[in-house]
C-alpha positions in Angstrom: -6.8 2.1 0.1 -8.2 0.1 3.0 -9.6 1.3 5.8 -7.8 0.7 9.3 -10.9 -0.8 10.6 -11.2 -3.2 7.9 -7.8 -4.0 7.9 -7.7 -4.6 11.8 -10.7 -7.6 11.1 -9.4 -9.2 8.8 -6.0 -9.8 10.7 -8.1 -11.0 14.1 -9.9 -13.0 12.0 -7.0 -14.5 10.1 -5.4 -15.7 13.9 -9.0 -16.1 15.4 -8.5 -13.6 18.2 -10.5 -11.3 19.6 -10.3 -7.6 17.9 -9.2 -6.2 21.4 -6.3 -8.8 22.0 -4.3 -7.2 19.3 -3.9 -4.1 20.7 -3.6 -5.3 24.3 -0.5 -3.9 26.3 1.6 -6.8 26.3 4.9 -7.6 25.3 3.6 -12.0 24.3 5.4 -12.3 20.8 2.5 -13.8 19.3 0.5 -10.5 19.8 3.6 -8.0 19.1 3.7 -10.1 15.9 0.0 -9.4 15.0 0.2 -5.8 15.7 3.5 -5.6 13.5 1.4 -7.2 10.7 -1.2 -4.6 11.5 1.0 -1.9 11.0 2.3 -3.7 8.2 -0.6 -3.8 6.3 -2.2 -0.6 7.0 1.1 1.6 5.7 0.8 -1.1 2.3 -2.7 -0.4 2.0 -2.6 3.0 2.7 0.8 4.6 1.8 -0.3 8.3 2.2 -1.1 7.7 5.9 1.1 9.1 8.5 2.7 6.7 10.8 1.3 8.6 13.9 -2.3 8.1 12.4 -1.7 4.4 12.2 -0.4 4.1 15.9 -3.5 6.5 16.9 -5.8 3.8 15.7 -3.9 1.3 17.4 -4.3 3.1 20.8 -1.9 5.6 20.7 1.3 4.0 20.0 4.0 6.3 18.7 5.3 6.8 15.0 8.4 5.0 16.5 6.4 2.3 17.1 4.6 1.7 14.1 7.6 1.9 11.8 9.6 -0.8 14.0 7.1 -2.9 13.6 7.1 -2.5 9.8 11.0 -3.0 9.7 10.8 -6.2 11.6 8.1 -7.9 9.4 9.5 -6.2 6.4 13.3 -8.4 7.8 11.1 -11.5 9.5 9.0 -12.5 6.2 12.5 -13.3 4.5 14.0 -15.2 7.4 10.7 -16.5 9.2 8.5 -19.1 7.1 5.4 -18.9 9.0 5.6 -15.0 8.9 5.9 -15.3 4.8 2.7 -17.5 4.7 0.7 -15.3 6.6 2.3 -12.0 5.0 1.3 -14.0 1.8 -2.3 -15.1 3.0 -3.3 -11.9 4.1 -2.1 -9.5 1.4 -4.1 -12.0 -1.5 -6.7 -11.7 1.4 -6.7 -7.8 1.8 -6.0 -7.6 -2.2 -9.5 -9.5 -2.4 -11.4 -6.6 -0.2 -9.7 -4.3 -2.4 -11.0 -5.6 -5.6 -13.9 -6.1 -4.0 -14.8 -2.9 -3.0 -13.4 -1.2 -6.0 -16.4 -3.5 -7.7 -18.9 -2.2 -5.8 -18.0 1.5 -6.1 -18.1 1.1 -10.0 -21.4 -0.9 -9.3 -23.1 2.2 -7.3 -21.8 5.1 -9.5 -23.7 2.9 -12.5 -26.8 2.7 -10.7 -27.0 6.4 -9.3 -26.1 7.3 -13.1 -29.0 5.5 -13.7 -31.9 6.3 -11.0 -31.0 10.1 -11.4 -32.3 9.2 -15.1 -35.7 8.5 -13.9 -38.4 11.2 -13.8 -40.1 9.6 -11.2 -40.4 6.6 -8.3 -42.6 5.1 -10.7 -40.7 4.5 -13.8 -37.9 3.9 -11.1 -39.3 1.0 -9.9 -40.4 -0.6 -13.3 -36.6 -0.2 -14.5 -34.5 -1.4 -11.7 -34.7 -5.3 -13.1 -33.3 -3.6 -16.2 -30.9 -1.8 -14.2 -29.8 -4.9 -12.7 -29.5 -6.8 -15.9 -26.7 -4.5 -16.9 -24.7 -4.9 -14.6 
């Protein structure tokens, strides 16, 4: 799971636009095409969300909406070659996040195992280098 927010970065950042433009009411292909990848991405990521809570986040577009735009990047990425690079380029880049994150979760459960160990702020702070060297 990724969250929407995270999701919607990454995919401005990717085209180098501004996190607003995406979501803009405009019908410019280039955009439409974004947002489709948006929606795209946030059902992969997170395939227990409803498609009404992904168009909510996107300013409330409709379920219809969001699952057109899914169709039509699911039928573009085998026709279109640009839309296959970027389809390609952003899910290894959102898989990244993803493992990334999943790191740091197993990283913070380790250390609060850990400092809820110590008896006091004292021996807390003489152990985190230890603490650290484990990981």
């Amino acid at each position: 799971m990724i969250p929407l927010e995270v999701i919607h970065e990454q995919i401005c950042h990717y085209y180098g636009i501004e996190k607003g433009e995406i979501f803009k009411n405009t019908r410019r292909r280039d955009i439409v095409e974004r947002r489709y990848m948006f929606y795209y991405f946030a059902k992969k990521f997170n395939p227990t969300m409803s498609y009404q809570y992904i168009g909510n986040y996107s300013l409330q577009k409709d379920h219809a909406t969001v699952m057109h735009g899914i169709r039509k990047i699911n039928d573009l990425k085998h026709i279109d070659n640009d839309i296959n690079k970027d389809v390609i380029a952003l899910f290894n880049h959102l898989t990244e996040y993803q493992e990334n994150d999943k790191s740091l979760i197993l990283i913070k459960e380790h250390l609060s195992l850990k400092i809820h160990k110590c008896k006091n702020v004292s021996e807390l702070k003489t152990r985190i280098p230890e603490f650290i060297n484990e990981l």
